[in-house]
MDAnalysis code that builds the backbone (N, CA, C; Angstrom):
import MDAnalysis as mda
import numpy as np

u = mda.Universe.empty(375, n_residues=125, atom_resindex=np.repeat(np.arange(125), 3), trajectory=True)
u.add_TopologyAttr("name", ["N", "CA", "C"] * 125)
u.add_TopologyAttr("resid", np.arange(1, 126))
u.add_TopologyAttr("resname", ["UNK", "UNK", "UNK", "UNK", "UNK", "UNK", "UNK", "UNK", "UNK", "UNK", "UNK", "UNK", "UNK", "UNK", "UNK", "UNK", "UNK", "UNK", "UNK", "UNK", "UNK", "UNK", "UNK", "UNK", "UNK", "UNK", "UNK", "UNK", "UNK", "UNK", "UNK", "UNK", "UNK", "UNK", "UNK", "UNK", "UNK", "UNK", "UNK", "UNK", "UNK", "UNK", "UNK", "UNK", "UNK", "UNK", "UNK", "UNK", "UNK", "UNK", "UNK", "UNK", "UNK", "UNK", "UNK", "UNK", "UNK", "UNK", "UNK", "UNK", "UNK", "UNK", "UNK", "UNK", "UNK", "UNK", "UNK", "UNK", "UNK", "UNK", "UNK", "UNK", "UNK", "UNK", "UNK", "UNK", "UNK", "UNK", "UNK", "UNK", "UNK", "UNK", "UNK", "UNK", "UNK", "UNK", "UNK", "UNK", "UNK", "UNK", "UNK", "UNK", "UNK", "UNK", "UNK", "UNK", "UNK", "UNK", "UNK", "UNK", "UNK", "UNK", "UNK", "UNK", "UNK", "UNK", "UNK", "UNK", "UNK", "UNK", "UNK", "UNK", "UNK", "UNK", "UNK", "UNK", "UNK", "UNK", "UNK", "UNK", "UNK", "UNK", "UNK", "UNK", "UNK"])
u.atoms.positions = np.array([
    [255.957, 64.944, 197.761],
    [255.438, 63.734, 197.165],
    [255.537, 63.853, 195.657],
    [255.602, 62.683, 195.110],
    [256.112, 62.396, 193.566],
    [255.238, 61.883, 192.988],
    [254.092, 62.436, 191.891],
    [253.416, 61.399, 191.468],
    [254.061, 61.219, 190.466],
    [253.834, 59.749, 190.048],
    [254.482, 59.244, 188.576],
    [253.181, 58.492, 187.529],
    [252.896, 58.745, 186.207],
    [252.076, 58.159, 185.376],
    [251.078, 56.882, 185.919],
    [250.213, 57.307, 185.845],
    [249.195, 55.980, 186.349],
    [248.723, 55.988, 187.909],
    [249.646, 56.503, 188.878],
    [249.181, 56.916, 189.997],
    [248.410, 57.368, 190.398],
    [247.091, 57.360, 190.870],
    [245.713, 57.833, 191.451],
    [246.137, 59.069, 192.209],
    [244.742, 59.992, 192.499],
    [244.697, 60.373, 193.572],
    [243.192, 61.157, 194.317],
    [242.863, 61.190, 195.075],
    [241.425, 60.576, 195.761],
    [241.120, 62.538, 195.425],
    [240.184, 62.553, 194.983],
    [239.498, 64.458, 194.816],
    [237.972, 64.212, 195.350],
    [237.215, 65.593, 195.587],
    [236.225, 65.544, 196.454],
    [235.787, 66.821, 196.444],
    [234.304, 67.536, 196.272],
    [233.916, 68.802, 196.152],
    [233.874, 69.253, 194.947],
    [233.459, 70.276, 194.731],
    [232.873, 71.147, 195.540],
    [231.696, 70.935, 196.328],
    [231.520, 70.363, 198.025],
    [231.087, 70.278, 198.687],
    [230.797, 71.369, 199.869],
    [229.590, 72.061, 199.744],
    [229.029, 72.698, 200.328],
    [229.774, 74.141, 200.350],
    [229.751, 74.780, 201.567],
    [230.387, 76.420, 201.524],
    [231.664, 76.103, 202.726],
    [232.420, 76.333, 201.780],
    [233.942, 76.240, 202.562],
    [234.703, 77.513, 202.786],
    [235.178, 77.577, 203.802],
    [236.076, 78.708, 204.683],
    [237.429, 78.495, 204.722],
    [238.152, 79.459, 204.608],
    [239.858, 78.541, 204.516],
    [240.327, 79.830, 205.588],
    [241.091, 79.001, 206.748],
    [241.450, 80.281, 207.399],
    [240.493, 80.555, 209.306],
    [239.413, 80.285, 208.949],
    [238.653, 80.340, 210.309],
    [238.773, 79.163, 210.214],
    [237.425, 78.947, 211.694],
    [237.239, 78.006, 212.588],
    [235.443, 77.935, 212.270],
    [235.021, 76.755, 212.537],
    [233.764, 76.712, 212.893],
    [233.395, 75.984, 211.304],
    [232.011, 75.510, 211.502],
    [231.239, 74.562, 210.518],
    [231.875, 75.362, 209.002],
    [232.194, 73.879, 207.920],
    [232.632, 74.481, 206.745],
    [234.436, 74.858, 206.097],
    [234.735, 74.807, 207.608],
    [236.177, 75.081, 207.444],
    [236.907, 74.184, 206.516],
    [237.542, 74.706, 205.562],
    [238.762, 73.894, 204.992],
    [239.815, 73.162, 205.795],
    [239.528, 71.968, 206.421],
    [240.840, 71.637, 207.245],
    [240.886, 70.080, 206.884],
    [241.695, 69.753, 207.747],
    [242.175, 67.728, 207.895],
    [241.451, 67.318, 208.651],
    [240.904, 66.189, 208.307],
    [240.062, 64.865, 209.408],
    [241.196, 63.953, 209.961],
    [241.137, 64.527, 211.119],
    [242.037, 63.569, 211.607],
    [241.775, 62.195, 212.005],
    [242.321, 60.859, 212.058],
    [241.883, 59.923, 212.385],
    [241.288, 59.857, 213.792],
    [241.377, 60.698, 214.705],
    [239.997, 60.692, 216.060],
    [239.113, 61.820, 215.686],
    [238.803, 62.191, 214.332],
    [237.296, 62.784, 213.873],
    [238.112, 64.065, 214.407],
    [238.822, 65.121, 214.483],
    [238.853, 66.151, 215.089],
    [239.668, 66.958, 213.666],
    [239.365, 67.979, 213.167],
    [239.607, 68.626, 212.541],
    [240.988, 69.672, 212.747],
    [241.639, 69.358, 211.742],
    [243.352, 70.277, 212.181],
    [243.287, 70.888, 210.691],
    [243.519, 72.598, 210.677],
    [243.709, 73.141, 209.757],
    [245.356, 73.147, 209.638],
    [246.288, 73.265, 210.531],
    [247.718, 73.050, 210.543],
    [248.093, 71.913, 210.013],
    [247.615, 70.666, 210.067],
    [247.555, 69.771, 209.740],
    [247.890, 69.891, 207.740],
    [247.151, 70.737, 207.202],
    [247.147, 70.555, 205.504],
    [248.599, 71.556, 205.315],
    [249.515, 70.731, 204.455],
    [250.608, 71.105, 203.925],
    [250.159, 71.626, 202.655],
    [249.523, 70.942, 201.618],
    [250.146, 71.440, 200.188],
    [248.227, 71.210, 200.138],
    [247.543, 72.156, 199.076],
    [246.541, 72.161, 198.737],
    [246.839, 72.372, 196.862],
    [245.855, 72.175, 195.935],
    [245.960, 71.903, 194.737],
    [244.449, 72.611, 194.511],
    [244.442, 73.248, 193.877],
    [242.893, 74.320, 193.576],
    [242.986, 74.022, 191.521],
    [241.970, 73.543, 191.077],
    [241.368, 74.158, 189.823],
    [240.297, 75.085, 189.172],
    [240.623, 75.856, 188.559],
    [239.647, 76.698, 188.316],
    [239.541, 77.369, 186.567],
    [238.393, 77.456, 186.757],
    [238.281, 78.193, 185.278],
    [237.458, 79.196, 185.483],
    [237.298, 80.348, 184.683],
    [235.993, 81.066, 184.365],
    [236.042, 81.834, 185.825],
    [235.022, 82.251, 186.327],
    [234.244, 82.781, 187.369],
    [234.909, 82.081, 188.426],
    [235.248, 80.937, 188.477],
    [235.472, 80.125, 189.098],
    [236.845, 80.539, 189.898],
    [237.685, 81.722, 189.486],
    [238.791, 81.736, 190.043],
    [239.012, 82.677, 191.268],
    [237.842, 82.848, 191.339],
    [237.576, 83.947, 192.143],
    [237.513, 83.485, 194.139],
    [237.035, 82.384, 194.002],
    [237.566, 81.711, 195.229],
    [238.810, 81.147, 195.441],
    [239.202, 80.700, 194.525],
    [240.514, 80.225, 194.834],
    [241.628, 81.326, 195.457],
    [241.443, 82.546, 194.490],
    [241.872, 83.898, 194.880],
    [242.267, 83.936, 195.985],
    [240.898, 84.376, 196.445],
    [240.438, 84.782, 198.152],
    [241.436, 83.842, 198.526],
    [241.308, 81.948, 198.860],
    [242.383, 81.164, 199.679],
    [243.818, 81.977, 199.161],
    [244.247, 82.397, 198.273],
    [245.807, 82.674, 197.747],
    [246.342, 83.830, 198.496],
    [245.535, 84.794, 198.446],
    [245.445, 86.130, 199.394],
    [245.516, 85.921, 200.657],
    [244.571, 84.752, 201.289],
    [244.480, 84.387, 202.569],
    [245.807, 83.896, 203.328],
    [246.467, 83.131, 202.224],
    [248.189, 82.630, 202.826],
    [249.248, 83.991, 202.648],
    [249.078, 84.523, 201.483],
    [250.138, 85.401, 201.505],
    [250.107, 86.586, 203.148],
    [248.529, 86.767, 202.943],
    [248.617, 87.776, 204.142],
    [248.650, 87.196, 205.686],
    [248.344, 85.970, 205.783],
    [249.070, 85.302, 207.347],
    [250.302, 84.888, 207.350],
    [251.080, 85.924, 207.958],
    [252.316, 85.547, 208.589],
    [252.684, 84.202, 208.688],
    [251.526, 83.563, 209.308],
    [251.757, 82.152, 210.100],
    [251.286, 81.142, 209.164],
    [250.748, 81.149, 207.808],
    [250.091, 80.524, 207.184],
    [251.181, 79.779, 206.255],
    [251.863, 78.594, 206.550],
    [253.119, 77.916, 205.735],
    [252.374, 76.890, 204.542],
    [251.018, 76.998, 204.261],
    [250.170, 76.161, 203.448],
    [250.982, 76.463, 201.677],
    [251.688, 75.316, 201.423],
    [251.930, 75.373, 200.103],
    [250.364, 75.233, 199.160],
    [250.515, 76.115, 198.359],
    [249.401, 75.877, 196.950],
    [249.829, 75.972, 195.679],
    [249.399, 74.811, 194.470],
    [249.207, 74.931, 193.698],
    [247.753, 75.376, 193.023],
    [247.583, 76.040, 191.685],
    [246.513, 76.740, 191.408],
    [247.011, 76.264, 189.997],
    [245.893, 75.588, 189.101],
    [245.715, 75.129, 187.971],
    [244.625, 76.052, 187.211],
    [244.874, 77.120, 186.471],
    [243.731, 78.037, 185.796],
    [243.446, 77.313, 184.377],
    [242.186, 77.031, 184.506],
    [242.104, 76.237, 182.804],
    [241.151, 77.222, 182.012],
    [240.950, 77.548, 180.827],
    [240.108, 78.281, 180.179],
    [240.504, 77.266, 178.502],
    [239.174, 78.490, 178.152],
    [239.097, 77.550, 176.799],
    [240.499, 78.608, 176.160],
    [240.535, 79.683, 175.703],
    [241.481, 80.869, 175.020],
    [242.434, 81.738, 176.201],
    [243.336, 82.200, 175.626],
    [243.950, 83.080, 176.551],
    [243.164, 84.158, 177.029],
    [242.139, 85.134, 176.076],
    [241.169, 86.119, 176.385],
    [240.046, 85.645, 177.131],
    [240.053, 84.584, 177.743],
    [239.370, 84.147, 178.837],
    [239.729, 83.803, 180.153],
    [241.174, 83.669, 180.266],
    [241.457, 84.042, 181.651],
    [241.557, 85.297, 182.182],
    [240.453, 85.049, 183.473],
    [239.939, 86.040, 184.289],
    [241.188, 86.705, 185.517],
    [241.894, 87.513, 185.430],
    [242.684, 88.699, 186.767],
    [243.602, 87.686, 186.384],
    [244.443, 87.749, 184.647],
    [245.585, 87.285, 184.364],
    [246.496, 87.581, 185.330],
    [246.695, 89.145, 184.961],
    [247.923, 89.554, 185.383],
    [247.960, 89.655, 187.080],
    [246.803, 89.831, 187.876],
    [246.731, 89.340, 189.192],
    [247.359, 87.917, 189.274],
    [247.386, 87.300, 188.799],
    [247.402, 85.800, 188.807],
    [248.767, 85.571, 188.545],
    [249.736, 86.051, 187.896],
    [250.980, 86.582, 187.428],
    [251.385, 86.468, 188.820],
    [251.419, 87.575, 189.885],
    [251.791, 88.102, 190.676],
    [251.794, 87.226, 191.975],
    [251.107, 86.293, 192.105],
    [251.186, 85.735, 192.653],
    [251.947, 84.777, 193.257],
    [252.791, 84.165, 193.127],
    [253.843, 83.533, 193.296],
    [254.844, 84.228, 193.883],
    [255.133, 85.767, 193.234],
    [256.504, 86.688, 193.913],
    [255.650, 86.961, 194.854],
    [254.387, 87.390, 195.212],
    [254.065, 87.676, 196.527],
    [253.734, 86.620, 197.479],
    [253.875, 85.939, 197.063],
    [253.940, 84.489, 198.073],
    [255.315, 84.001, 198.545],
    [255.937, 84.224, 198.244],
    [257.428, 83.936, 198.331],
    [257.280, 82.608, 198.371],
    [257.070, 82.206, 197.191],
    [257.485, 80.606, 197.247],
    [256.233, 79.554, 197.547],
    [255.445, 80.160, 198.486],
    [254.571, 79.566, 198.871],
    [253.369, 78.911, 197.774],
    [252.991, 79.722, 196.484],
    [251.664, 79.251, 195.742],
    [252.400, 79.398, 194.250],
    [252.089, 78.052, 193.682],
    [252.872, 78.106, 192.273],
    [251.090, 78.475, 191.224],
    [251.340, 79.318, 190.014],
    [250.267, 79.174, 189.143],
    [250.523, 78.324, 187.830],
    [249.963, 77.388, 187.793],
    [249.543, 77.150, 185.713],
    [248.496, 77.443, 185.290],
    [249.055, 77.824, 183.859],
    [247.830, 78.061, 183.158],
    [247.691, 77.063, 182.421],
    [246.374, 76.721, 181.413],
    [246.434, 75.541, 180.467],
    [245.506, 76.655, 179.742],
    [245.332, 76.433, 178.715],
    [244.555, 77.139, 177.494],
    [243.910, 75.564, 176.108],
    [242.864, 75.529, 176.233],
    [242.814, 74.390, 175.362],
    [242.622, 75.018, 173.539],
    [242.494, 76.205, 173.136],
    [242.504, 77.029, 172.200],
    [243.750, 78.096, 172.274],
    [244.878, 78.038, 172.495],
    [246.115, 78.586, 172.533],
    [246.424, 79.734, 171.347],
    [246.914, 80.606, 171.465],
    [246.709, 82.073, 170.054],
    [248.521, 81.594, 170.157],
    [249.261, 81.790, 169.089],
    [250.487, 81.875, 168.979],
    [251.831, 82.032, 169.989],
    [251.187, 82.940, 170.534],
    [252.042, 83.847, 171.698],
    [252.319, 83.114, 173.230],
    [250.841, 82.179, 172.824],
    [250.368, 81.635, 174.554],
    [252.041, 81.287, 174.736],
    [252.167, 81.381, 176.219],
    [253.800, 80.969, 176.749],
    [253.232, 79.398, 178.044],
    [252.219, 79.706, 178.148],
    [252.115, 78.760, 179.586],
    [251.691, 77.565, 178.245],
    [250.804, 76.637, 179.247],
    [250.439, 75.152, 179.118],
    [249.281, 74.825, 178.222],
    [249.107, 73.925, 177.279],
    [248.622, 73.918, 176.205],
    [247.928, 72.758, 176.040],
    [245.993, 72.568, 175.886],
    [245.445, 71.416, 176.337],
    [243.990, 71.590, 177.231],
    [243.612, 70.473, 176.843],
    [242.943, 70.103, 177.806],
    [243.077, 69.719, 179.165],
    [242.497, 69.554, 180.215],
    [243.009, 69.180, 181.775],
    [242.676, 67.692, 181.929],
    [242.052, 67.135, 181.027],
    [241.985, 65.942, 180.950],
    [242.622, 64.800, 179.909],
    [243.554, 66.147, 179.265],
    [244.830, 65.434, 178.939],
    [245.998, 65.208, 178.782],
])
């Protein structure tokens, strides 16, 4: 899917304690239109995080690389205010070659030091 300038798109949560991967109350999955929940069902997921905050997203990133069976594309948006504030950089690096393809990372930095190489900004602009 293609978004282009001006195009919406519907976000929701952080709602309650979510599981990505099992079964049972909480699970990260799809509502299907007869109310029945399909985790196979979600193709591409989109995670933001800053701070402390990246630390769940993690866990889901780890969770696809290490199921065989897990074809869930992810993007992962890390925002911080400085570069010396993103948290398990170079973990975060790595991610993508150990995914084979599967989980892309950006960074955004809204206080950027010279050197920064990734994305430059606020996330709300």
């Amino acid at each position: 899917h293609k978004l282009k300038v001006g195009d919406t798109i519907d976000m929701r949560g952080p709602t309650g304690f979510k599981r990505y991967g099992h079964k049972g109350p909480g699970v990260m999955s799809k509502l299907l239109k007869n109310k029945e929940h399909h985790q196979e069902g979600i193709e591409h997921i989109m995670m933001f995080a800053g701070g402390t905050g990246i630390t769940p997203m993690l866990q889901i990133c780890n969770h696809i690389i290490q199921d065989e069976k897990d074809n869930t594309k992810a993007s992962l948006l890390v925002a911080n205010s400085t570069p010396e504030d993103v948290m398990l950089y170079d973990q975060l690096l790595k991610l993508e070659s150990r995914s084979k393809g599967n989980i892309k990372v950006f960074f955004t930095v809204s206080k950027p030091s010279e050197d920064w190489k990734h994305r430059k900004g606020r996330v709300d602009e």
